[in-house]
DRENVEX-678910 format. One record per atom (N, C-alpha, C): residue in one letter; z, x, y. Coordinates in steps of 0.02 Angstrom, whole numbers, plus 50000, padded with zeros to 5 digits. Atoms other than C-alpha are relative to their C-alpha. Example, Ala and Ser with C-alpha at 12.3 -4.5 7.8 and 13.67 -1.06 7.14 Angstrom:
2
A500005004549941
A503905061549775
A500005004550060
S499974995849941
S503575068449947
S500374996150055
end
This chain:
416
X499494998949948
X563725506255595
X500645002549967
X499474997750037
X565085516655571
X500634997650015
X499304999249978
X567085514555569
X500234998250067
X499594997349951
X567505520955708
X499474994850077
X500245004049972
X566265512455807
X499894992450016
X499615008350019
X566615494155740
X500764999550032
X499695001449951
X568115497355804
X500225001050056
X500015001249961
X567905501255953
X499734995150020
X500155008549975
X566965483955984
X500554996649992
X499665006249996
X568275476255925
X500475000050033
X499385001049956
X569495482256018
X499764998550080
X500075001949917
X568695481256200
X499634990949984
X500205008350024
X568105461056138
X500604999050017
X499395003749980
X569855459256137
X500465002050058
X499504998649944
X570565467256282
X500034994050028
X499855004549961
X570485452456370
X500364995349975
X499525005350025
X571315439856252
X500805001750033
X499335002349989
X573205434256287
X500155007049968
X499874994050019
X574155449556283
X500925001049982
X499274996550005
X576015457356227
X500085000750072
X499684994949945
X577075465556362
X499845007749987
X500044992650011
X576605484356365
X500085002650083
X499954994749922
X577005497456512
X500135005849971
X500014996650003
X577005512756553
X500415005550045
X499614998249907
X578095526956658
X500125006250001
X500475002649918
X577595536456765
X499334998449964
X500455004350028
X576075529656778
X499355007749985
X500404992050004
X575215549856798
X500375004949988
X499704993849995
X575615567956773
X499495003150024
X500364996449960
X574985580256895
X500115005849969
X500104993150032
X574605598556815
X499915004250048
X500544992949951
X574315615956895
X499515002049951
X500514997450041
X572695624256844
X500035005549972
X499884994050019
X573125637756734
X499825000749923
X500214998150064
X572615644856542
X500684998849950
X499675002050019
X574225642556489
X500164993049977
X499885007550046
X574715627356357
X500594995650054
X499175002549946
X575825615056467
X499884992249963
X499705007450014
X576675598956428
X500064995350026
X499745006949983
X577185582556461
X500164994949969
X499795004650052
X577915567556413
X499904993750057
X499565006749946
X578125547956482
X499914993849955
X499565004450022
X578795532656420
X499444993149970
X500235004850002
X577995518056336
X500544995249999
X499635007050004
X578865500456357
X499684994149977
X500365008150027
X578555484856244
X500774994750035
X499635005349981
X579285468556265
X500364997449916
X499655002750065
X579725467356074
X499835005249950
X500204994450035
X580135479955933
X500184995349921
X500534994049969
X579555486055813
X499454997450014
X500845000249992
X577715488055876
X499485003750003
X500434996350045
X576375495855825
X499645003050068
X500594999549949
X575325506955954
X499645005349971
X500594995249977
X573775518755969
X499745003150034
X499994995349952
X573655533156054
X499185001749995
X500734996650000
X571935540756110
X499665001750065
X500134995649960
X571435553856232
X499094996650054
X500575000949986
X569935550756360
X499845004050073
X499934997149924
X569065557556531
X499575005449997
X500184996049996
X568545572256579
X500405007249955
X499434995150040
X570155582756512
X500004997349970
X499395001650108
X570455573856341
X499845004549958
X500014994550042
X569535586156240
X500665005450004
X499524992549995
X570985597856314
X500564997349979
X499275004749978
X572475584956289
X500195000049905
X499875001850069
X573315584356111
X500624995349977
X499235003050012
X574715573256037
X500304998749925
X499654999850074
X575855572255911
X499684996349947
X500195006550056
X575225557655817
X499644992850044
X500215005749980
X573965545255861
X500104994350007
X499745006750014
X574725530655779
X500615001149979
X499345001750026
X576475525255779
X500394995450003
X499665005749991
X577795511955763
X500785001550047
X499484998649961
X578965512355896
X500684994049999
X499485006650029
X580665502855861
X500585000850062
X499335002349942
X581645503156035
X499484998650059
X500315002949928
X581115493856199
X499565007050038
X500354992149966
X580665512956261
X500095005349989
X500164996150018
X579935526856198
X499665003149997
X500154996449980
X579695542756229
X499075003049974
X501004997950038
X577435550456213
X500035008150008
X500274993949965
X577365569356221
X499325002649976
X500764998650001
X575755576856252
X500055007950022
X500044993849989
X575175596456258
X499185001150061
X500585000349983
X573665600556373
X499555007650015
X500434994549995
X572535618456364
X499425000950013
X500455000849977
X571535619656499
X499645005949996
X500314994450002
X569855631156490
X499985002450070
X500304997349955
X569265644856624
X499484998150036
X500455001249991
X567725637856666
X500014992850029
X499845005949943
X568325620956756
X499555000050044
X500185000949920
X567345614256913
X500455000550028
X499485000449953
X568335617557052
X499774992550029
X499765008249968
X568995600757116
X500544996449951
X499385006550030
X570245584557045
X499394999349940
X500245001750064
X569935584356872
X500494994749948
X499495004950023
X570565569356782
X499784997349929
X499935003950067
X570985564256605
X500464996349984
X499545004049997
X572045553256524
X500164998549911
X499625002550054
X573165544356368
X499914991150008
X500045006649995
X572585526856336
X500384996749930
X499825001850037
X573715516256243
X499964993949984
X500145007950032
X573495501056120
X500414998149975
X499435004850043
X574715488956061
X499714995349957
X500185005950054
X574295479655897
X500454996549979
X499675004550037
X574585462555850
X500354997449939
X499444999750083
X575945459055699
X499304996149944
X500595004250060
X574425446155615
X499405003749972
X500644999850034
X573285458055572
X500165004249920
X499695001150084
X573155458655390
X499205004049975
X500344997450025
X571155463855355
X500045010050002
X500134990449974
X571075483155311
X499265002350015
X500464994349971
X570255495555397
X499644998350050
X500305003449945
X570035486055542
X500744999650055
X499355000249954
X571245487155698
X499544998250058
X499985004449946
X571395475855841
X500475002150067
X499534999749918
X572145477956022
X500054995850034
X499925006849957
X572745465056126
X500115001350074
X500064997249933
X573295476856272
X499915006649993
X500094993849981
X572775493856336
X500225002750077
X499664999649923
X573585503756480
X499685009649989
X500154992750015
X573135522656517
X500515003850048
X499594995449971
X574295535456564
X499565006250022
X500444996749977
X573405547256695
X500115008049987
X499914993249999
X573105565956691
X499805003750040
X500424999249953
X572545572956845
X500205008850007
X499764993049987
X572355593956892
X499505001550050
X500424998649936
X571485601757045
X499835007849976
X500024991250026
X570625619456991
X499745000550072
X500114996749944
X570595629057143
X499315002550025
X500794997349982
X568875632657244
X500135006250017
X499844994449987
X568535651057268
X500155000050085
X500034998049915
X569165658657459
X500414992350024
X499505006049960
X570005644157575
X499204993149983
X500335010550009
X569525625457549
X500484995949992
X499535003549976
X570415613357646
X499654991950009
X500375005450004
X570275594757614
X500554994650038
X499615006349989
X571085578457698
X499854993850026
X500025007949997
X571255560457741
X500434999150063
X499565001649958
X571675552757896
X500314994550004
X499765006650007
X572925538957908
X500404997750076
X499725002749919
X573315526958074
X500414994149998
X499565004349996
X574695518358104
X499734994950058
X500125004149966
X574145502958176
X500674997550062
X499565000549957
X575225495758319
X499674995850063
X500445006149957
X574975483358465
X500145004650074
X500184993549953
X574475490158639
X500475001050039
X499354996349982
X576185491658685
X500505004449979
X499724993050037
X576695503558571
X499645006249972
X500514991950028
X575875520758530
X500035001649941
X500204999350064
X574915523458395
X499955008249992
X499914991750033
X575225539158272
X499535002049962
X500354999650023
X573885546158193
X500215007449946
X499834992150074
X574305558858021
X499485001849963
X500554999550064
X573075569457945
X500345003549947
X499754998450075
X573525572957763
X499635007749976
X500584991550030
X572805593057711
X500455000549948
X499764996050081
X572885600257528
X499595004050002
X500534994350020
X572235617357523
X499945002149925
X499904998650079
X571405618457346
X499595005849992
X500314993349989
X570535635857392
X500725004449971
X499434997550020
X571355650257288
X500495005450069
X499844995549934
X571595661157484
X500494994350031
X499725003249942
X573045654857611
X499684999050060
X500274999749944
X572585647857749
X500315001150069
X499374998649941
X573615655457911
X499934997350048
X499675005449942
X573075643858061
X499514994149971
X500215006350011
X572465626458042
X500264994150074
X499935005249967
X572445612558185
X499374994250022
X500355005449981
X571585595158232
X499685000150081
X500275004149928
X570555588658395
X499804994949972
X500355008650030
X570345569758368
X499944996550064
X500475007349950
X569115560458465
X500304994749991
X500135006449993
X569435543858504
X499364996550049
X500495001449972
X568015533158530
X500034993150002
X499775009250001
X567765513458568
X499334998349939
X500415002150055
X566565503158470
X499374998050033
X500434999849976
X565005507158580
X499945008650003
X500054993949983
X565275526058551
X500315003750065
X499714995849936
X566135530358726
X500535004149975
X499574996450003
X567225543458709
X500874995750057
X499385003249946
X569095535558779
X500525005349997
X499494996449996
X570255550258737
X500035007249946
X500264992450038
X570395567758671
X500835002149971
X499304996450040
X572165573058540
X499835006049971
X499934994250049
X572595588558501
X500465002949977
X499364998550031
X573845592758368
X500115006249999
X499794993349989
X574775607058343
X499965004649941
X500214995050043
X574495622958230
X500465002049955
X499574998550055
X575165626658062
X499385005749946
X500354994550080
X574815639157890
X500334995249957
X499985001350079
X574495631557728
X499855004949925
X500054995350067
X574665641557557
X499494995549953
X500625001050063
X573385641357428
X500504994849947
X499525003850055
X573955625557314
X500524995250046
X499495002149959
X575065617957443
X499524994450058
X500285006649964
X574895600557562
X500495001350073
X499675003349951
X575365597957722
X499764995050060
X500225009549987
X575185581657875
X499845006350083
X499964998949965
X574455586058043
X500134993650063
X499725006149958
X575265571558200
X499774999050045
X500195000749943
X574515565358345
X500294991350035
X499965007749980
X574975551758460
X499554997450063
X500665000449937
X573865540058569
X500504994450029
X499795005650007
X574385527258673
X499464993650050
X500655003049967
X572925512558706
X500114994750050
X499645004749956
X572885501958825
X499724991650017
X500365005150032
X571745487358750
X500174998849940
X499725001650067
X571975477558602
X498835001249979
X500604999650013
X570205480358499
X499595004849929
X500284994150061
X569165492758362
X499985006650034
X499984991849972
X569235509758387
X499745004249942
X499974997050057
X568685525058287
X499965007250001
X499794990649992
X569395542358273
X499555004049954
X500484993550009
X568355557858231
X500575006450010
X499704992350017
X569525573358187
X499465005049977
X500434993449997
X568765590358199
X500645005749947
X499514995849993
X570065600558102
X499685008949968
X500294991050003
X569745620758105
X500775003749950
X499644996250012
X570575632057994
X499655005849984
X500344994949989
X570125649958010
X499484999650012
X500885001349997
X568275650758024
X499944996249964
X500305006850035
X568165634157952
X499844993850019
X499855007249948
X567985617158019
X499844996949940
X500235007450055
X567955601157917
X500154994050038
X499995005249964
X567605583457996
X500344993449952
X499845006350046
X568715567857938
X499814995650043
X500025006149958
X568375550358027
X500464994349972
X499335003750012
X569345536758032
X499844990850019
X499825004649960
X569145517858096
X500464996049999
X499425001649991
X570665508258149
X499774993150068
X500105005549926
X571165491458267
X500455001750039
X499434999249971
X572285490658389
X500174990750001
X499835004049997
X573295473758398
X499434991949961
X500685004750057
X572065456858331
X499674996850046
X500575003149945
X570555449958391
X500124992450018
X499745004549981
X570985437858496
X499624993950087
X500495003049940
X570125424658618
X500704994250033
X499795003549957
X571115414158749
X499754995050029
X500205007049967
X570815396858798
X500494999350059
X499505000949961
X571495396858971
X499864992550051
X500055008949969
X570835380259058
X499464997350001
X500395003850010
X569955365959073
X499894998650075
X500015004249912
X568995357459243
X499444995049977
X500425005549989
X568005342659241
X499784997350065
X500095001549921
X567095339259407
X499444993749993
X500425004750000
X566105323459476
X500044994349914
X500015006350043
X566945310759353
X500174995450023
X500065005849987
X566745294459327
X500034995949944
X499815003550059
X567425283459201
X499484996649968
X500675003350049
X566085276859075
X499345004250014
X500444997549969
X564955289359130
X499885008549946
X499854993850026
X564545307459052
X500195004750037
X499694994549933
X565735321359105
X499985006649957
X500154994150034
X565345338659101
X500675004949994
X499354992249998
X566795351259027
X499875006150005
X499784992150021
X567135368359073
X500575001249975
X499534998050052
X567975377358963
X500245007950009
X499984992749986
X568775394259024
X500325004449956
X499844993750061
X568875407958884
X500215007650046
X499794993850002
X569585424958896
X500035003249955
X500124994950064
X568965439358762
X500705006050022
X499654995150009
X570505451658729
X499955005049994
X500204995750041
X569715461558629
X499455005150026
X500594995049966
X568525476758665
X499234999349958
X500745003650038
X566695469858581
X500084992150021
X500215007149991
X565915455258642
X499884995349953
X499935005350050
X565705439958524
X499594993350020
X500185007649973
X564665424058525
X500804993449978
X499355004650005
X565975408558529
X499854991549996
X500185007350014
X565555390858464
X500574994549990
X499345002549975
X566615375658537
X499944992649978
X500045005850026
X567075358958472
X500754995550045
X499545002349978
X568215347758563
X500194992049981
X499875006350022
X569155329958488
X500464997050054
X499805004849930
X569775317658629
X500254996449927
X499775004350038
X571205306458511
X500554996650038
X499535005549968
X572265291858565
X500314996749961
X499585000550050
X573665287358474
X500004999949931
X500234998350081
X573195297358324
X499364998149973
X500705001950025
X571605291558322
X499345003550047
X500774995249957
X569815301658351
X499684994050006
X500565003349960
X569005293858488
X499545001550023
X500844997449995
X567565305058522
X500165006449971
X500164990950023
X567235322758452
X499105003250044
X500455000649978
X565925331458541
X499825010249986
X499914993950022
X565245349958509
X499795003050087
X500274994849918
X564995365358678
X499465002949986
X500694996250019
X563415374058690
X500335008549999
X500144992849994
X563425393658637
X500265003750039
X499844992549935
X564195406458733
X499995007349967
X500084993850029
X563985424858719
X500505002450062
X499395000449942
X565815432258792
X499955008949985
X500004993249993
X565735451158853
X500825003850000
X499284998450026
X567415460958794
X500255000650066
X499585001549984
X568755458458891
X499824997350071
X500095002949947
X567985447159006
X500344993249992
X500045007050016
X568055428559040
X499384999550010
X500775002750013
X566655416959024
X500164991550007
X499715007750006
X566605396359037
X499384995949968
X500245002350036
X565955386858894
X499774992250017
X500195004849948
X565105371058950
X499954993249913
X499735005050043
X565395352758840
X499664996450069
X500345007649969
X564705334858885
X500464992849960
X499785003150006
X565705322658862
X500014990950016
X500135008549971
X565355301858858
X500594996149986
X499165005650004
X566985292058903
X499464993050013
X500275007750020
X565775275258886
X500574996749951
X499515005350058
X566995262358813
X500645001549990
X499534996649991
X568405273858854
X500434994950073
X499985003349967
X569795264558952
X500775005950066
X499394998349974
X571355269059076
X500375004049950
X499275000650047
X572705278759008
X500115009249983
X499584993150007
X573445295858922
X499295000349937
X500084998950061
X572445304758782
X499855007249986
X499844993750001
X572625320858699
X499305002249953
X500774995749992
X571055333558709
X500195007449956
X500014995250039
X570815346358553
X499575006150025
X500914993649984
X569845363458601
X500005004949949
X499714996450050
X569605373958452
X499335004450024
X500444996349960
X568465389158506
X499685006649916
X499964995750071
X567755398758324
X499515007550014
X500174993250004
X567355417958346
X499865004549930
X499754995450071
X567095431058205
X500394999249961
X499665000650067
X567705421758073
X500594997750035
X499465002149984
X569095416058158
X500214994750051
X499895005949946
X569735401758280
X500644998150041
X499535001649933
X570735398558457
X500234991249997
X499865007449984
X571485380758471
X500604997450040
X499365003249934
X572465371858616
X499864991849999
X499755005449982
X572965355358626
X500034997550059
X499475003349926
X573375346458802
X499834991649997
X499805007249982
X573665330358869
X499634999250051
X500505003949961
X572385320058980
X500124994350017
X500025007849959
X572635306159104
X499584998150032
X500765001249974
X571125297359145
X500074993750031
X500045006149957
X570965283959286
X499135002249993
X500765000449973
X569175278759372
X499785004050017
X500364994749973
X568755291959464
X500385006949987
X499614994650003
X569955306359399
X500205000449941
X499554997750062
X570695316959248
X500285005050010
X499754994250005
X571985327959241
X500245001549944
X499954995850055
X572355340359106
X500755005249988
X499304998450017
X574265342059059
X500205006949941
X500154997250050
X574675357958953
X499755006150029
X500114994149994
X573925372659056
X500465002150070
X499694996549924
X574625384459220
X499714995550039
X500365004049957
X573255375459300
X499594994049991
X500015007450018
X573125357059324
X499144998750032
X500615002249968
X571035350259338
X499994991550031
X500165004349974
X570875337159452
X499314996750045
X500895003049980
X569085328259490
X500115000550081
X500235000049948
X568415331359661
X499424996150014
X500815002949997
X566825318859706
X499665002950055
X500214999049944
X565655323559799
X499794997050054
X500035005549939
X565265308659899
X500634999450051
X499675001149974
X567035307559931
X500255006850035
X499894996749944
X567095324860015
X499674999750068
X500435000849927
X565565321460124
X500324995550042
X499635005049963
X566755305960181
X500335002450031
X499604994949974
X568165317260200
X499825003050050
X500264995349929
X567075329060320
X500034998150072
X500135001549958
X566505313960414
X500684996450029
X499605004349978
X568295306260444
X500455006150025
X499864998149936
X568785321960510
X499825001950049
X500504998449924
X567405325660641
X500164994650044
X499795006649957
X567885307360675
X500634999450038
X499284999749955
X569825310860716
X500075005750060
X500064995149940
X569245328060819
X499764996150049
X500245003749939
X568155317060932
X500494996350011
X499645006449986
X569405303260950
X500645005550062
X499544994049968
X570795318560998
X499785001950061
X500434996249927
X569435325061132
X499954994150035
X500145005649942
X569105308461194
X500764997550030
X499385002150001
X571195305061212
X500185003950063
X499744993149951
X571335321561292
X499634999150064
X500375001149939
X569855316761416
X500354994950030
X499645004849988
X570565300561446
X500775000950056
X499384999949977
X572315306761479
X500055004850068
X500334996649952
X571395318161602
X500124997550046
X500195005849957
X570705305861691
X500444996550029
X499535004949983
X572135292361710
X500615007050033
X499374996049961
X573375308761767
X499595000250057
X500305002349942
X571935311261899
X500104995350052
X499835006049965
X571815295461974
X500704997650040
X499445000249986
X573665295461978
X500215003350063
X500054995249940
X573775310062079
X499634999550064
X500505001949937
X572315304762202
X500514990650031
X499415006549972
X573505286562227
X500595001550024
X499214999149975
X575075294962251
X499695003750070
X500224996849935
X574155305562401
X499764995550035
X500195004249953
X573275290362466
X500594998350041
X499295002749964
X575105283762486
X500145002250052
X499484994149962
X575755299162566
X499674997950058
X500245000749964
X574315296862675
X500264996150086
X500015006949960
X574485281262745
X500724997850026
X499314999449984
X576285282262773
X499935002850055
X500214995549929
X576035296562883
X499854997550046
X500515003049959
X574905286862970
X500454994450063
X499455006849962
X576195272663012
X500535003450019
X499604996149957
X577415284563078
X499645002950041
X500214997649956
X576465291063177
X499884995950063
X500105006749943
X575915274563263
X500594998650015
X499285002049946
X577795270163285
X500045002850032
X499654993549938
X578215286263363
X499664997950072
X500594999349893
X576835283463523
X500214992550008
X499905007349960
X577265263963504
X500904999250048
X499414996649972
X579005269763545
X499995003250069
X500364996649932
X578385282263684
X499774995150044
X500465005349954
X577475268363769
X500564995050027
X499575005549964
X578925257163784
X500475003750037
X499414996249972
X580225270963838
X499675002950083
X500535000049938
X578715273263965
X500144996250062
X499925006349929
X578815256964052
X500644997250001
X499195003350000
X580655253664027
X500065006650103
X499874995749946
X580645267364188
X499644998150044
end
C-alpha cells in the first residue's frame, strides 16, 4: 500500500473525531462555461493560528482546478485560497460541479510522513455548459398560506441552451388529491437570453384547507417542459364539535356520540379514546370504535361507557380523537345525576332524553286534550240548561199575567 493511499484512510478514520474550528466563505463559486483560464478566491477561517491546512481538488472539475500550494500554514484568523480553473471544450452540457476540500491538521502530530485531519470542509465549484439550441429548465416553488389568504405560486427558469428564448409562459393545473382538476393559472409571457434566469407568478386563491398538487405546463417557443409541484393549504385538521348521550341511567352502560368534523380535503380513519376524571383522578378510560371520516364531512364516533360505581356530581370528560399521525383533544365538564348528563364546554349542551319518559309525556298530553274537550263539553252543557231555565221562567210569568189580566176583566164585569 502506497503513501498516498494510507493516507487517505487515515484521514477519512478521523474525520469524525473531535474537531478544531474551520470555515469557509463563500461557501461556492459559480463559473461561466468558457476556454478561457478564470479565477477565484475565498476565505478560510480557523479558530486558532498558526494552523496547518491541506488543500486538494475533487469532483468532476478538479482535474481542471489548480492552486497555488497544496499545503500551507496560515497565521491570521482569515485567509485568503486562490484557485485558477481551465475548463475543456468537450464538457456535457448541464451543472457541472467540482470543488476545494480543505484539511486542518492537528499541532500533535509528530510521526513523519503521515498526516492526520481532524476537520474537512469543501469549497464548491459549480459551471453550467450550455445545451445546443434553447433548453429551458425550472423549479416550482408555493407559498403556502391558509385558506384565507392567496396562495402565490413562482416558477424559477434558467435558460442553459446556447439560443435566446423570445416567448416563454406557464398554465398550472391545480388538482385535489383524487386527481380532480379545481382550477386552471395562467401566467404571463416573457423572453429569456441564452445564460440568463428568470421567475414566472401565478396566484390562486383556495377555498379549503387540504393537499393539493400543481402541474405547470410551461411552453417556450416550440417547446414545452412539465414541472409538478405538491403543496398544503392551511393543516390537517379534525374538529371535535359535541358530545350526546341518550337513554342514561346511572350505574348502567351509556352509549357516547362523538361528533367529528374533517377540515381537510382526504378522508382519514380516526381512533377515539375518552378519560372520565374526578378531582384529578382517572375514573374510567374507555376506547370508541373506528371511524372512517369522508373530507370535509362530519361523522359521529360511537364510545360505551360504564358509570357502575360512579356517583352524583361534576366530572371532567377527556376526548382525544388520533388521525394521520396526529391528534384532536377537548376537555369539558359533566354533571351527572340519575337519569341525566350534561356536557359543559361545547355551543351545544347534551341532555338525556328517556324514552319511557317521552311515551309518558305523550300520554299526559292526550290526557290534558281530553280533559280540555270534556271542560268545553261540560261548559256547553251547564250554559244550555241555563238558557232553557231562564225561558221556562219567562214562560211562566207570562202565563200569570195573563191570568190576572181576565181575573181583572171578570171582576170589572160584575162590578156593573
Amino acid at each position: 500500500m502506497n503513501k498516498k493511499i494510507t493516507l487517505w484512510i487515515i484521514v477519512m478514520i478521523l474525520l469524525v473525531s473531535t474537531a478544531f474550528g474551520l470555515g469557509l466563505a463563500p461557501a461556492r463559486t459559480k463559473l461561466e462555461f468558457n476556454q478561457i483560464e478564470q479565477s477565484g478566491r475565498f476565505r478560510v477561517i480557523v479558530d486558532e493560528v498558526p494552523s496547518k491546512v491541506i488543500l486538494s481538488t475533487e469532483g468532476d472539475l478538479g482535474e481542471y482546478i489548480s492552486l497555488q500550494n497544496s499545503v500551507l500554514v496560515v497565521e491570521s484568523l482569515e485567509t485568503w485560497i486562490d484557485f485558477k480553473v481551465k475548463l475543456p471544450d468537450d464538457l456535457s452540457p448541464g451543472e457541472q460541479q467540482g470543488g476545494i476540500m480543505v484539511f486542518q491538521v492537528p499541532k500533535d502530530v509528530t510521526k513523519e510522513n503521515i498526516v492526520v485531519a481532524t476537520t474537512a470542509i469543501v469549497h464548491q465549484i459549480k459551471v453550467n455548459v450550455p445545451y445546443p439550441g434553447k433548453y429551458l429548465t425550472g423549479k416550482m416553488f408555493v407559498q403556502n398560506s391558509d385558506i384565507n389568504q392567496p396562495t402565490m405560486f413562482t416558477i424559477g427558469l434558467a435558460n442553459y441552451g446556447k439560443e435566446d428564448i423570445t416567448n416563454v409562459k406557464a398554465t398550472i393545473t391545480i388538482k385535489g388529491p383524487t386527481n380532480e382538476e379545481l382550477a386552471v393559472l395562467i401566467t404571463e409571457e416573457k423572453s429569456i437570453g441564452s445564460g440568463n434566469e428568470d421567475k414566472l407568478v401565478a396566484i390562486w386563491q383556495p377555498e379549503h384547507a387540504g393537499s393539493y398538487f400543481a402541474e405547470a405546463m410551461v411552453k417556450y417557443d416550440d417547446k414545452i417542459t412539465k414541472i409538478t409541484q405538491q403543496f398544503s393549504i392551511g393543516s390537517l385538521e379534525l374538529e371535535i364539535e359535541n358530545i350526546k348521550v341518550n337513554n342514561f341511567k346511572l350505574g348502567q352502560i351509556a352509549k357516547f356520540d362523538i361528533y367529528l368534523l374533517n377540515k381537510w380535503n382526504k378522508p382519514f380513519t380516526v381512533n377515539g379514546n375518552v378519560k372520565v376524571i374526578k378531582d384529578g383522578q382517572l375514573v374510567s378510560s374507555f376506547n370508541t370504535i373506528p371511524i372512517d371520516i369522508d373530507e370535509q364531512s362530519s361523522a359521529v364516533m360511537e364510545g360505551y361507557w360504564s358509570t357502575e360505581g360512579l356517583e352524583v356530581g361534576e366530572y371532567d370528560v377527556t376526548i382525544k380523537a388520533s388521525y394521520e399521525g396526529k391528534t384532536s383533544e377537548k376537555t369539558v365538564t359533566s354533571i351527572i345525576s340519575l337519569n341525566d348528563v350534561v356536557f359543559k364546554g361545547f355551543d351545544v349542551t347534551s341532555r338525556v332524553v328517556k324514552g319511557n319518559e317521552s311515551k309518558r309525556t305523550t300520554f299526559i298530553i292526550i290526557f290534558v286534550f281530553i280533559l280540555i274537550l270534556m271542560n268545553i263539553a261540560l261548559f256547553v252543557y251547564i250554559n244550555k240548561r241555563i238558557n232553557n231555565n231562564n225561558n221556562n221562567c219567562n214562560n211562566v210569568g207570562n202565563k200569570n199575567n195573563k191570568n190576572n189580566k181576565n181575573n181583572n176583566n171578570n171582576n170589572n164585569n160584575n162590578k156593573y
